[in-house]
MARTORNU-352001 format. One line per field, with one value per atom (N, C-alpha, C): residue number from 0; x, y, z. Coordinates in nm, 2 decimals. Atoms other than C-alpha are relative to their C-alpha. Layout:
<nodes>
num [NUM,...] $
X [X,...] $
Y [Y,...] $
Z [Z,...] $
</nodes>
This chain:
<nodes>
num [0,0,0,1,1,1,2,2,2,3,3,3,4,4,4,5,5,5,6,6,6,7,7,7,8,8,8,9,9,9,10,10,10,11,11,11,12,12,12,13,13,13,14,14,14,15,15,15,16,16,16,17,17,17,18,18,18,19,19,19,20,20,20,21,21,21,22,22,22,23,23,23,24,24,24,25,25,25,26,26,26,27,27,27,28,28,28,29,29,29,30,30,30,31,31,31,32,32,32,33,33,33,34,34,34,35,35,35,36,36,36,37,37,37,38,38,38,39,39,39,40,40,40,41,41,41,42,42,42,43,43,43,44,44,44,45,45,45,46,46,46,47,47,47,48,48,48,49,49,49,50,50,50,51,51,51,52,52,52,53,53,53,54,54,54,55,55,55,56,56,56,57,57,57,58,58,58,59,59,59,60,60,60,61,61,61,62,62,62,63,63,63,64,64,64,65,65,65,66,66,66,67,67,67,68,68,68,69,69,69,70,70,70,71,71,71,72,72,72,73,73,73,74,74,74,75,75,75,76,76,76,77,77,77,78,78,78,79,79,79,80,80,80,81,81,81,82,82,82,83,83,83,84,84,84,85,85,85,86,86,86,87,87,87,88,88,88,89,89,89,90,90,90,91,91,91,92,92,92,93,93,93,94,94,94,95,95,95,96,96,96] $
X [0.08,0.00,0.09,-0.11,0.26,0.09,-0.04,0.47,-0.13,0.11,0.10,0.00,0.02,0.03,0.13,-0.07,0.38,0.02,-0.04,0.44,-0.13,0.09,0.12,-0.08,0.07,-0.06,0.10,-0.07,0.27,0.02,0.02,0.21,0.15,-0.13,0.48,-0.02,0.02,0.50,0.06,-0.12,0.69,-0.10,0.02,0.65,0.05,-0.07,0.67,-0.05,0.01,0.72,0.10,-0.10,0.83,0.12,-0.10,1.00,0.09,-0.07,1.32,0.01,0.00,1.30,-0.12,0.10,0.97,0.04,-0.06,1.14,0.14,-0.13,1.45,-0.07,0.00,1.24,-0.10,0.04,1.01,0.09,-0.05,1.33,0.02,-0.05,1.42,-0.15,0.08,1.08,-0.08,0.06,1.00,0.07,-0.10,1.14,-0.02,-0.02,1.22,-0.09,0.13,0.90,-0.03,0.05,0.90,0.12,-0.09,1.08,-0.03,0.03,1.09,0.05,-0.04,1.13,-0.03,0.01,1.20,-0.07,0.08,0.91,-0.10,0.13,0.62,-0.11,0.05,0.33,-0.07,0.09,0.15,0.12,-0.12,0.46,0.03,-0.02,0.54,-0.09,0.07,0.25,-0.01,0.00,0.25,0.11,-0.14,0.61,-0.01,-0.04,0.55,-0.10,0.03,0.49,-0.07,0.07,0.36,-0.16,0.11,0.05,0.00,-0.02,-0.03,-0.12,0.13,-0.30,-0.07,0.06,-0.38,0.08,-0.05,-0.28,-0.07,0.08,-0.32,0.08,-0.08,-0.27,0.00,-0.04,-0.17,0.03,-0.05,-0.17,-0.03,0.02,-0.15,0.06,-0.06,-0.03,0.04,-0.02,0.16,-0.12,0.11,-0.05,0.01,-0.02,0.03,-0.10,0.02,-0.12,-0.15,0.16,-0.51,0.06,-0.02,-0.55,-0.14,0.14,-0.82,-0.02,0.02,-0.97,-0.12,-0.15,-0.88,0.07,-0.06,-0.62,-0.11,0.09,-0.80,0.05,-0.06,-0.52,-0.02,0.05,-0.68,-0.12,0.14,-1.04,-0.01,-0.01,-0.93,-0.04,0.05,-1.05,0.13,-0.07,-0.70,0.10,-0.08,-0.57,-0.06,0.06,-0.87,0.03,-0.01,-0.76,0.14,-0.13,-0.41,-0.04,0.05,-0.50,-0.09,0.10,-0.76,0.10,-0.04,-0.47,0.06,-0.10,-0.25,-0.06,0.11,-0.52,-0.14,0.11,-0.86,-0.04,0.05,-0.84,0.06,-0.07,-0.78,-0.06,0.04,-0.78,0.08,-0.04,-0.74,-0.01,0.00,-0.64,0.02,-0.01,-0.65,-0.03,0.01,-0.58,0.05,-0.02,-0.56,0.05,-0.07,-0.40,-0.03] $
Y [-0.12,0.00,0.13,-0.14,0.24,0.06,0.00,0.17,0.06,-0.06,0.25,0.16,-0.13,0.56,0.06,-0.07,0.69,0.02,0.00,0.61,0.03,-0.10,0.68,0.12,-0.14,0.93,0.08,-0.14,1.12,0.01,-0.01,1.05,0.03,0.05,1.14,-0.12,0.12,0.83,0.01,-0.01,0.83,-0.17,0.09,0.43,-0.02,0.00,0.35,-0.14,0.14,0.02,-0.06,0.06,-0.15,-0.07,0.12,-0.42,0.02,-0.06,-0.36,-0.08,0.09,-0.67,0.01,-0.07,-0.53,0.11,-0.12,-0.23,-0.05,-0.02,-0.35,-0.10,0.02,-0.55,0.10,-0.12,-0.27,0.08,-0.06,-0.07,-0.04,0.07,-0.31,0.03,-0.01,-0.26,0.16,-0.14,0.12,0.10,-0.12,0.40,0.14,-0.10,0.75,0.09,-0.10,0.88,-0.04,0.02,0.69,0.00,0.07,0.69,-0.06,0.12,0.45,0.08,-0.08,0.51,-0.10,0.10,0.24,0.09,-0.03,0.34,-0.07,0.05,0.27,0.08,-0.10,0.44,0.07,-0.05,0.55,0.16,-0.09,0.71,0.09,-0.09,0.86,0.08,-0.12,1.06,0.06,-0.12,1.21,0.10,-0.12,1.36,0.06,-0.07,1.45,0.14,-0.14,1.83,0.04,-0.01,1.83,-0.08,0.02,1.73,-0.11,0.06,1.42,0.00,-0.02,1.39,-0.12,0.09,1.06,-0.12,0.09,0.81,-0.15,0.16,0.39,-0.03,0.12,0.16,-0.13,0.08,-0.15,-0.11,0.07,-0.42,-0.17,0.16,-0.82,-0.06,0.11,-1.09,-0.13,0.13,-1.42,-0.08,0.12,-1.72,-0.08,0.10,-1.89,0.07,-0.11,-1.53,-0.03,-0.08,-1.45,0.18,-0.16,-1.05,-0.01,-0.09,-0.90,0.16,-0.09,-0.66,0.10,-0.10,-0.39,-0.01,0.06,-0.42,0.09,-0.08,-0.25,0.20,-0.12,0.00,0.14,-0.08,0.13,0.09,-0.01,0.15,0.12,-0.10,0.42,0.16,-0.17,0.82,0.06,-0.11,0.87,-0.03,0.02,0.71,0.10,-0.02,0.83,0.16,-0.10,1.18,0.08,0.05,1.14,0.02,0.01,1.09,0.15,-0.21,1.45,0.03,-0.11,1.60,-0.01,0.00,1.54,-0.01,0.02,1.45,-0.01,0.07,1.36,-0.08,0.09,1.08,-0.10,0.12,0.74,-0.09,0.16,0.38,-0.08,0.10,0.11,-0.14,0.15,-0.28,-0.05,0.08,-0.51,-0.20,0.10,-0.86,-0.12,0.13,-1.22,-0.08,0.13,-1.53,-0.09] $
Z [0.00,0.00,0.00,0.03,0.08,-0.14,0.10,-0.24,-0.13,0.09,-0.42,0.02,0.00,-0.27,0.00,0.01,-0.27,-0.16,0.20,-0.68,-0.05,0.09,-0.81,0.01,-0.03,-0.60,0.03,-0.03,-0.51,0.15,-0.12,-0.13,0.04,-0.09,0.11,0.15,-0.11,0.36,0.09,-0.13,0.71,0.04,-0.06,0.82,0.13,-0.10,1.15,0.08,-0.08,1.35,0.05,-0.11,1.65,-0.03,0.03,1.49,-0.10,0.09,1.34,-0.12,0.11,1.11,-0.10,0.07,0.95,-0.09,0.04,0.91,-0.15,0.07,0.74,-0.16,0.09,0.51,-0.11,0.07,0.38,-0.05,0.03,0.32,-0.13,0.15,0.04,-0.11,0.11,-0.11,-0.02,-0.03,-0.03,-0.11,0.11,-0.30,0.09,-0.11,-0.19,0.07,-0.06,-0.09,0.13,-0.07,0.17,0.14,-0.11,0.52,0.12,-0.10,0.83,0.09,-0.11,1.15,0.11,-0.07,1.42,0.13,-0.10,1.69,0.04,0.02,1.83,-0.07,0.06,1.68,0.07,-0.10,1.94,0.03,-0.05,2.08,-0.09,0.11,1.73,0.00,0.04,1.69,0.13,-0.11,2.03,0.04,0.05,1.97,-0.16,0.13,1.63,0.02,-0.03,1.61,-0.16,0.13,1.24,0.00,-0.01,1.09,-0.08,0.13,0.84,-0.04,0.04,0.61,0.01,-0.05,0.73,0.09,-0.05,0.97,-0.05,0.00,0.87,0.06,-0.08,1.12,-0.09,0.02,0.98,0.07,-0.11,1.20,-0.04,0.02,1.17,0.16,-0.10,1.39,-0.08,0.04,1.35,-0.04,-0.01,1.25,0.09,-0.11,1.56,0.06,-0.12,1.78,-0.05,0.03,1.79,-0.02,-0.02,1.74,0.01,-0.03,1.89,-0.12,0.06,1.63,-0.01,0.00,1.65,0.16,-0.19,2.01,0.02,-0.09,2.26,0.02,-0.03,2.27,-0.15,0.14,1.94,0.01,-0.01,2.08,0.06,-0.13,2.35,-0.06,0.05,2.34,0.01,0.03,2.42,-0.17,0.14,2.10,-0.11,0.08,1.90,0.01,-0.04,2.07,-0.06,0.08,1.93,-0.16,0.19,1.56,-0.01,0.02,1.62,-0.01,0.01,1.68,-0.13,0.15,1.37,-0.13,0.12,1.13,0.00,-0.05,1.13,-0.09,0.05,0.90,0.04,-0.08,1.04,-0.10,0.05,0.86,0.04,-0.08,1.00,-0.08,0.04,0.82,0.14,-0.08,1.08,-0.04,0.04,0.98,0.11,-0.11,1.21,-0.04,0.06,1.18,-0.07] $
</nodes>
Protein backbone atom coordinates (compact mmCIF):
# COMPACT_ATOMS: atom_id res chain seq x y z
CA UNK A 1 0.00 0.00 0.00
CA UNK A 2 2.61 2.41 0.79
CA UNK A 3 4.65 1.65 -2.40
CA UNK A 4 1.00 2.54 -4.23
CA UNK A 5 0.27 5.60 -2.70
CA UNK A 6 3.77 6.89 -2.73
CA UNK A 7 4.36 6.11 -6.77
CA UNK A 8 1.16 6.79 -8.14
CA UNK A 9 -0.55 9.27 -6.02
CA UNK A 10 2.73 11.21 -5.10
CA UNK A 11 2.05 10.50 -1.34
CA UNK A 12 4.82 11.37 1.12
CA UNK A 13 5.01 8.30 3.63
CA UNK A 14 6.94 8.29 7.12
CA UNK A 15 6.50 4.26 8.17
CA UNK A 16 6.74 3.50 11.52
CA UNK A 17 7.22 0.17 13.49
CA UNK A 18 8.29 -1.46 16.46
CA UNK A 19 10.01 -4.17 14.91
CA UNK A 20 13.21 -3.62 13.40
CA UNK A 21 12.98 -6.67 11.09
CA UNK A 22 9.69 -5.34 9.50
CA UNK A 23 11.41 -2.27 9.13
CA UNK A 24 14.54 -3.47 7.35
CA UNK A 25 12.44 -5.46 5.14
CA UNK A 26 10.10 -2.66 3.85
CA UNK A 27 13.30 -0.71 3.18
CA UNK A 28 14.24 -3.12 0.37
CA UNK A 29 10.80 -2.58 -1.12
CA UNK A 30 10.03 1.20 -0.32
CA UNK A 31 11.40 4.01 -3.00
CA UNK A 32 12.25 7.48 -1.88
CA UNK A 33 9.00 8.77 -0.95
CA UNK A 34 9.02 6.87 1.67
CA UNK A 35 10.77 6.87 5.23
CA UNK A 36 10.88 4.53 8.28
CA UNK A 37 11.30 5.10 11.54
CA UNK A 38 11.97 2.40 14.21
CA UNK A 39 9.13 3.37 16.89
CA UNK A 40 6.21 2.67 18.34
CA UNK A 41 3.33 4.42 16.78
CA UNK A 42 1.53 5.50 19.39
CA UNK A 43 4.60 7.12 20.82
CA UNK A 44 5.44 8.56 17.34
CA UNK A 45 2.55 10.61 16.90
CA UNK A 46 2.54 12.10 20.34
CA UNK A 47 6.08 13.57 19.69
CA UNK A 48 5.45 14.51 16.31
CA UNK A 49 4.90 18.31 16.10
CA UNK A 50 3.65 18.32 12.36
CA UNK A 51 0.50 17.26 10.95
CA UNK A 52 -0.29 14.17 8.41
CA UNK A 53 -3.00 13.91 6.15
CA UNK A 54 -3.79 10.61 7.33
CA UNK A 55 -2.81 8.06 9.65
CA UNK A 56 -3.17 3.90 8.70
CA UNK A 57 -2.75 1.56 11.23
CA UNK A 58 -1.70 -1.54 9.75
CA UNK A 59 -1.73 -4.23 11.95
CA UNK A 60 -1.46 -8.21 11.67
CA UNK A 61 -0.34 -10.92 13.94
CA UNK A 62 1.57 -14.22 13.53
CA UNK A 63 -0.48 -17.16 12.53
CA UNK A 64 0.31 -18.93 15.64
CA UNK A 65 -1.20 -15.34 17.83
CA UNK A 66 -5.13 -14.49 17.94
CA UNK A 67 -5.49 -10.53 17.39
CA UNK A 68 -8.21 -9.03 18.88
CA UNK A 69 -9.66 -6.63 16.25
CA UNK A 70 -8.83 -3.91 16.47
CA UNK A 71 -6.20 -4.24 20.14
CA UNK A 72 -8.01 -2.55 22.64
CA UNK A 73 -5.21 0.05 22.68
CA UNK A 74 -6.77 1.34 19.36
CA UNK A 75 -10.43 1.47 20.81
CA UNK A 76 -9.35 4.21 23.48
CA UNK A 77 -10.47 8.16 23.44
CA UNK A 78 -6.97 8.67 24.17
CA UNK A 79 -5.67 7.12 20.98
CA UNK A 80 -8.66 8.34 19.02
CA UNK A 81 -7.64 11.82 20.67
CA UNK A 82 -4.10 11.39 19.28
CA UNK A 83 -5.03 10.88 15.56
CA UNK A 84 -7.58 14.45 16.16
CA UNK A 85 -4.72 16.02 16.81
CA UNK A 86 -2.47 15.40 13.65
CA UNK A 87 -5.21 14.45 11.32
CA UNK A 88 -8.59 13.58 11.28
CA UNK A 89 -8.41 10.82 9.03
CA UNK A 90 -7.84 7.39 10.37
CA UNK A 91 -7.81 3.80 8.59
CA UNK A 92 -7.42 1.11 9.96
CA UNK A 93 -6.36 -2.77 8.21
CA UNK A 94 -6.47 -5.05 10.78
CA UNK A 95 -5.79 -8.64 9.80
CA UNK A 96 -5.62 -12.18 12.14
CA UNK A 97 -3.95 -15.27 11.84
Amino acid sequence: LSSFLSTLLRFEICAVDSNPAVLRLGRKHFNDRVTAQHDDGSSFLRRSVGSFDVVLVDLNAPSNEALDAPPREFCTHDFVDLVARVTGNLIMNVLGG
